[in-house]
N, C-alpha and C positions, 0 to 999 in steps of 0.2 A: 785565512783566505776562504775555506769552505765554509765557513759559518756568512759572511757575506756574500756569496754565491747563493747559500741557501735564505738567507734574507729578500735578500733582490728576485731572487724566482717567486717567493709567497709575496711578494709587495708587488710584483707583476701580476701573480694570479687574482690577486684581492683586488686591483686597481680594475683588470678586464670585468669582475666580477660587478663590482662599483655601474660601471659605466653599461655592462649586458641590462642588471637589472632598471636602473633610470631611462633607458633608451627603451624597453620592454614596458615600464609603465607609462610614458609619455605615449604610446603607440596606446593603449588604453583608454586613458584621457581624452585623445585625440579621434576617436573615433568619430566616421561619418556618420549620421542620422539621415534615413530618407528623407527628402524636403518635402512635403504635402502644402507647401503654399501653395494658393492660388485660388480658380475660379472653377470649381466644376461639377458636373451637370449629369447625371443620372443616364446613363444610355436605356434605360427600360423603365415602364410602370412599375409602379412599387404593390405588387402584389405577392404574398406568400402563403404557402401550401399550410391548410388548417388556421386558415382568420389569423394567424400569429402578430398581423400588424394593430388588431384593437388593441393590444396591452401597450400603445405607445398614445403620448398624449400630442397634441398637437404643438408644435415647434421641438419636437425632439429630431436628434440628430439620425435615428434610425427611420425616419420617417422623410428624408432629405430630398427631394429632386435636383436640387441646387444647395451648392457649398462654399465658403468663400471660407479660406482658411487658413490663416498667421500663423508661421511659425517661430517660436523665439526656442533658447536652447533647453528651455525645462518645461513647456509649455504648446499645446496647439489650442484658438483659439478657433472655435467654428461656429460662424454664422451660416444658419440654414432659412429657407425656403421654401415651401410645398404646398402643392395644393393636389383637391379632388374635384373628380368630376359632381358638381352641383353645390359646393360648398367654398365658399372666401378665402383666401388663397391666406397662408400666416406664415411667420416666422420663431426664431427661439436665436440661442446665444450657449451655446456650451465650451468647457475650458476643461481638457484635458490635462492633467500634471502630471508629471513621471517623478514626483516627489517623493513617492511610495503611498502618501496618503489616499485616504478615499475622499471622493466628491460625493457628493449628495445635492439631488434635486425635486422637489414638492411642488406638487401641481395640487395640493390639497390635501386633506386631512388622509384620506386613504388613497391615495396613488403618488406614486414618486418611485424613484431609483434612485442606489447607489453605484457607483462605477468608482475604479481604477486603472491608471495605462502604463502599462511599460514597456519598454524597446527589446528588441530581441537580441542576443548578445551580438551580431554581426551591424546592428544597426536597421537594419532594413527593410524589416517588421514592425507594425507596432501590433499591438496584444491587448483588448479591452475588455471587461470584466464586472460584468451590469449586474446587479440583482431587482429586476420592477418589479415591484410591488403594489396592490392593487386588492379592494373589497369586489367580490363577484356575488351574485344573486343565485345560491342554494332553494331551489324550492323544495326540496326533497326532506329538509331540517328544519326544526324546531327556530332555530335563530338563522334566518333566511341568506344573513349576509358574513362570507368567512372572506379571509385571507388568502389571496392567492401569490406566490411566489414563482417568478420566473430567472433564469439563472441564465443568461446570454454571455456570449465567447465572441467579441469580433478581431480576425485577423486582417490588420491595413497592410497591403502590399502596393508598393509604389512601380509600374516595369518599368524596365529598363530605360527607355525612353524618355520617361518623366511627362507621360500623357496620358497617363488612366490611371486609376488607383483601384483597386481590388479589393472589396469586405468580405469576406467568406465569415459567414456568422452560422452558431450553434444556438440553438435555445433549447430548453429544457424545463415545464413548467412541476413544480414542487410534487403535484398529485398524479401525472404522466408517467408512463415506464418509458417515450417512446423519445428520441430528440427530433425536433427539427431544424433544417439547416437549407441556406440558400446564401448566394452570391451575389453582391451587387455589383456595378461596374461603374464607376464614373470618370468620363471622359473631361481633359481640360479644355477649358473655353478661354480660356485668358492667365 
């Protein structure tokens, strides 16, 4: 009779055990992701401290005034927007994956980025991870034209609300001891 006592007590504890760890990974799986769908619009000029904005090419998503942007479950889809004062207003198309892969995008033989995104373990972050790449004009050197390396950090926070979104960005060029870093804010419109 003790032996089935102590049976039934380890086939209780293993069955609790069974069911703690499948209801803990299903909480996992089930995780909410910020929604960054929708329609939105840069509450300020896009200007940043130290010309940091030339290393962007025109229809890049760091250069946005306006965003329009799908989201599916591995994937944010962002059509951008932008213009300057004296110059014809353009667009671009970029596709975030949280696949773990890197993207990569050429605007030409010597300029382009790679980038990576991933969500932050609560969900409600996302984390993006550039490297632009770009020939700059040395005059100071024999071979007048080198490589320049920029190393960008953007952090997307959604508030609470679900009516701004938040870039807090880091950059860091290859030859610099110094970072730069500024915040964007984009308000939804739709």
């Amino acid at each position: 009779m003790k032996n089935k006592t102590t049976i039934l007590t380890c086939l209780t504890i293993l069955l609790t055990a069974v069911i703690y760890f499948a209801l803990h990974a299903q909480q996992k799986t089930d995780r909410h992701h910020a929604d960054f769908s929708g329609e939105w619009k840069s509450n300020q000029s896009i200007s940043m401290g130290g010309n940091i904005v030339c290393i962007y090419d025109a229809g890049d998503r760091m250069l946005a005034d306006f965003m329009k942007i799908s989201q599916q479950e591995n994937a944010l889809n962002i059509e951008i927007s932008s213009s300057f004062s004296g110059e014809a207003p353009f667009s671009g198309m970029e596709t975030l994956t949280f696949d773990g892969k890197e993207s990569q995008i050429n605007h030409g033989p010597e300029r382009g980025k790679k980038y990576s995104a991933k969500w932050s373990a609560d969900g409600q972050t996302m984390t993006v991870n550039s490297i632009v790449h770009l020939k700059i004009h040395n005059p100071y050197k024999e071979n007048p034209m080198e490589q320049m390396l920029v190393a960008v950090t953007e952090v997307w926070k959604l508030s609470k609300d679900g009516k701004s979104i938040t870039v807090q960005t880091r950059a860091k060029e290859n030859s610099e001891i110094s970072e730069r870093s500024w915040t964007t804010v984009f308000d939804k419109v739709n």
